[in-house]
Structure formats: structure tokens, C-alpha cells
C-alpha positions in Angstrom: 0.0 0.0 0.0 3.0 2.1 1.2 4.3 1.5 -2.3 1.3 2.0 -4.0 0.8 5.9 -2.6 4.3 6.4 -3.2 3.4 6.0 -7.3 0.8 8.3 -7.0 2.9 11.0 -5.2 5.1 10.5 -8.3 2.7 10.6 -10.5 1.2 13.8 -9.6 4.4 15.6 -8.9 5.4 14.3 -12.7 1.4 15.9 -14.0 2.2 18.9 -11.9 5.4 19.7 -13.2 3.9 18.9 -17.1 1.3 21.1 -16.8 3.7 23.8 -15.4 5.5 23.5 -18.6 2.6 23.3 -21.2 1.6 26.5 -19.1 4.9 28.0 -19.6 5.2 27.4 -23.2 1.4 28.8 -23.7 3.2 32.5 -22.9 5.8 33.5 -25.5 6.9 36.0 -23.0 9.3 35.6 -19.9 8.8 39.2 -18.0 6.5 42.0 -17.9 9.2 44.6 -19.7 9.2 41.9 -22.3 5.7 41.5 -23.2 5.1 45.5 -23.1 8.2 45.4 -25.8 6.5 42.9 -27.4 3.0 43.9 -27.9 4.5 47.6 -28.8 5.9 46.4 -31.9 2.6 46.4 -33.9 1.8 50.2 -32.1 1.5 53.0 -34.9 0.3 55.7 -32.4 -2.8 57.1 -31.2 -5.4 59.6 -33.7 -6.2 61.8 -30.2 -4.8 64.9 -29.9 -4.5 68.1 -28.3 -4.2 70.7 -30.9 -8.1 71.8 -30.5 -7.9 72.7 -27.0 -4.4 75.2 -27.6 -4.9 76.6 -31.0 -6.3 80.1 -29.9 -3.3 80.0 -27.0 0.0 82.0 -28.1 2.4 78.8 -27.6 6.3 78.7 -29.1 7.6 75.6 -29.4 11.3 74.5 -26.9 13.5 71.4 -27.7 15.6 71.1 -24.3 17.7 67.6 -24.8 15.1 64.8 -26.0 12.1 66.7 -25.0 10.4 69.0 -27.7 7.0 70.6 -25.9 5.3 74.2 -26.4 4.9 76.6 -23.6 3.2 79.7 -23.3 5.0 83.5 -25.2 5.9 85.2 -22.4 6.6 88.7 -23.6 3.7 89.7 -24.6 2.1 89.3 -21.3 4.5 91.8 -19.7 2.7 95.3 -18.9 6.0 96.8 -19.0 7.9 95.3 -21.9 9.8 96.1 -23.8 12.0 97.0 -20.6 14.2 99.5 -22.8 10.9 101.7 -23.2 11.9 103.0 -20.0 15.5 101.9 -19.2 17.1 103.4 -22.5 20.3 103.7 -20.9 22.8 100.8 -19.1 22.3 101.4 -15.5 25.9 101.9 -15.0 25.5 105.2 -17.1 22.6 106.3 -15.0 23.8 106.4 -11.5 27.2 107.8 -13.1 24.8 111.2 -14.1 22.1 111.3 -11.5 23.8 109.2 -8.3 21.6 106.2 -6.6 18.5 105.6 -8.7 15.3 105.8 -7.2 13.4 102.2 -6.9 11.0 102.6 -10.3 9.4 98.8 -9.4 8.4 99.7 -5.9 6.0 96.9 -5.6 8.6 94.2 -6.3 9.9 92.3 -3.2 12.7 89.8 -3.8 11.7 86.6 -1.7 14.0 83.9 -3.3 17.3 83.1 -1.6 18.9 85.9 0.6 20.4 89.3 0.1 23.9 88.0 -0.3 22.8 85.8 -3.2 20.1 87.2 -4.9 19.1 90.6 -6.0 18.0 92.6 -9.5 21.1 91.9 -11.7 21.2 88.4 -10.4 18.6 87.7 -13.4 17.9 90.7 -15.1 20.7 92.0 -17.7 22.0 95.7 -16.7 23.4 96.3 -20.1 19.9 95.4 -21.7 16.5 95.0 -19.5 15.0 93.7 -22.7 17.5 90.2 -21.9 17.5 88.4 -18.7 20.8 86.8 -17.8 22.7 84.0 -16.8 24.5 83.6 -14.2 27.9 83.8 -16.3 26.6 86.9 -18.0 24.8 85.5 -21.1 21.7 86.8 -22.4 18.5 84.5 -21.8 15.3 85.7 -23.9 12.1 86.6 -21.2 10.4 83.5 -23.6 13.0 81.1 -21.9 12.9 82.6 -18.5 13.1 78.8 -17.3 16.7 78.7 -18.4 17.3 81.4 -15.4 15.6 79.0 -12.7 17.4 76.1 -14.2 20.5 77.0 -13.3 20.1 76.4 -9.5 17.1 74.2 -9.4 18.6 71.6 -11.7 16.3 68.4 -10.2 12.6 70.7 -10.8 14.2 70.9 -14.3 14.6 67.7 -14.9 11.4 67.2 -14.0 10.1 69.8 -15.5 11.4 68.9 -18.9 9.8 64.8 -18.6 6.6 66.5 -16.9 6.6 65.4 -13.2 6.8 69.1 -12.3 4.8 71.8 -13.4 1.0 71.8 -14.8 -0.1 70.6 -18.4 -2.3 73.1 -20.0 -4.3 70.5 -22.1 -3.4 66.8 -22.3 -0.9 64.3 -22.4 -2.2 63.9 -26.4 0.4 65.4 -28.6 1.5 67.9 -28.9 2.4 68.8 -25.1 2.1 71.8 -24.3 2.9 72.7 -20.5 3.2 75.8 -18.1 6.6 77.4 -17.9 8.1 77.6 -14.1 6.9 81.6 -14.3 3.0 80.7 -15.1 3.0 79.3 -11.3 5.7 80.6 -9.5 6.7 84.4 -8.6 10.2 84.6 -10.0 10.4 87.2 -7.1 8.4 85.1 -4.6 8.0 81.4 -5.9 7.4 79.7 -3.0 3.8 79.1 -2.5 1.4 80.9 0.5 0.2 78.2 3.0 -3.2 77.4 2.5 -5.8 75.6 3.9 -7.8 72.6 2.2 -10.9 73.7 0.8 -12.4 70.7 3.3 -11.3 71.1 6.5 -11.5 70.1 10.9 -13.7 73.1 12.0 -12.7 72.0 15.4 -9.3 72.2 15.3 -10.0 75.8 13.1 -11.3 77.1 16.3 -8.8 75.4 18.7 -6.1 77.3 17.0 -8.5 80.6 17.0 
């Protein structure tokens, strides 16, 4: 009987591992990342997109490495462009004639970094207000203002660029087209006010009251 029992664990065991391998060979794939590459082969694309929802939006078109994506004209939103309007001279030249300049922007506070680090000409070109700069002096167009905060916040760019930072302004459907870093942040202020959830404990509102 002993013996007998001892087939039929064999023989089971034997079935299991056959059907195992008849399962096996039903799949022609052997991992996730290869079935994805293999059912992509066949892919020619998607008929959705985006262009409906931006074509009244003034949108110029950025390749930054591998990424090509549109993002809103900046310029023309400016009340106060073109900056040369007013600054005709370098600034230099002006304080040489008249002494210390009186503050035109009064309503401009600089929030972002400290005094030692950050001020006017840390972005904005001296020579020519109608340029921002780099921080080695070059000019940077106000269209590609992002190339300013890119130089210190290199990991939000990053981001920014494969869109895990920043806000979409219509889909993911092509073509992308995506906020720049100044249509949320305050290049003189960009980090965000606290605020409140729009649902929130009216208990604890009050405790703190």
C-alpha cells in the first residue's frame, strides 16, 4: 500500500510539473518589460490629440535635450515690456549722471534666496532689461525665463522637462504643451502661500482661534 501511494505522489508531482510546462510554453513571454516590448511592436500611435484645446493660446515651441513641448509666449504678457521703453540707458550710465537711482518697481519684493545671493542683476541684464541673464553673464530671452531658474534648481528641471513638475495646459495627447516655471511661481516670490484645504476640521479651526 506504502508503495502504491508512493506512485501516486510520483505521478502527480510528474502531471504537476507537465502542466507547469505546457503553461509556460502557452506565454511566448518571460517578464513584464518583455511583453510590453513585445505587444508595442505592432503600435502605430494614437489619432487623439491636443491641438483643439491650444490653438487660440499663443504657444512657441522648446526642444531642451530629447524633449520637444510648447509653452506659453511670455513677452507679450508683460505690462511693462519692452523694458528699454523706459530703461534706455545701461544702469551703470545712470547712476554715473544722476547718483543712486530711485526704486522705479516699488512693488517688487525679492523673496528667493537671501540678500547675499540674490538681488535685480542676479537675473535681469544691466546692459539690456529687454534680456535676462545667466548667471555667467549670457543673455537669456524673457520667452525662456526657465533657463534662469534652471541653473540652480537643476532636479525641478529635470522634472520639469519629462513632466513630473509643473502643470499641463491641455493633455498628455500630442503635442504637449505645458506651463513654464513663471506661469506658477513668482520669480520674485515662488514659493507658495500656505493654504488651507478647501475641506477642513472646524474643530481644530477654532482650537487654533
Amino acid at each position: 500500500m506504502r508503495h502504491f501511494y508512493r506512485i501516486v505522489g510520483v505521478a502527480v508531482l510528474l502531471l504537476m510539473v507537465l502542466s507547469g510546462c505546457n503553461k509556460h510554453k502557452e506565454s511566448e513571454y518571460h517578464s513584464v518589460i518583455e511583453k510590453i516590448e513585445g505587444e508595442s511592436k505592432n503600435y502605430h500611435g494614437t489619432t487623439i490629440s491636443s491641438e483643439k484645446y491650444i490653438e487660440e493660446m499663443d504657444l512657441i515651441e522648446i526642444t531642451e535635450g530629447e524633449h520637444t513641448f510648447l509653452i506659453p509666449e511670455r513677452k507679450q504678457k508683460l505690462t511693462m515690456y519692452a523694458c528699454t521703453e523706459c530703461h534706455s540707458k545701461p544702469l551703470e550710465e545712470l547712476k554715473s549722471k544722476g547718483g543712486e537711482l530711485p526704486k522705479s518697481h516699488w512693488d517688487i519684493d525679492i523673496v528667493h534666496g537671501d540678500a547675499n545671493t540674490m538681488n535685480c542683476l542676479t537675473c535681469h541684464n544691466s546692459k539690456n532689461m529687454d534680456n535676462l541673464q545667466s548667471l555667467t553673464g549670457q543673455d537669456i530671452d524673457f520667452n525662456k525665463s526657465y533657463e534662469v531658474c534652471s541653473q540652480c534648481h537643476t532636479t525641478q528641471f529635470k522634472d520639469w522637462k519629462g513632466g513630473a513638475h509643473g502643470k499641463n495646459i491641455s493633455g498628455w495627447a500630442p503635442p504637449r504643451a505645458i506651463n513654464s516655471c513663471v506661469n506658477c511661481h513668482n520669480p520674485h516670490q515662488p514659493k507658495f502661500n500656505q493654504r488651507l484645504p478647501a475641506i477642513f476640521n472646524t474643530k481644530k479651526e477654532l482650537q487654533r482661534k
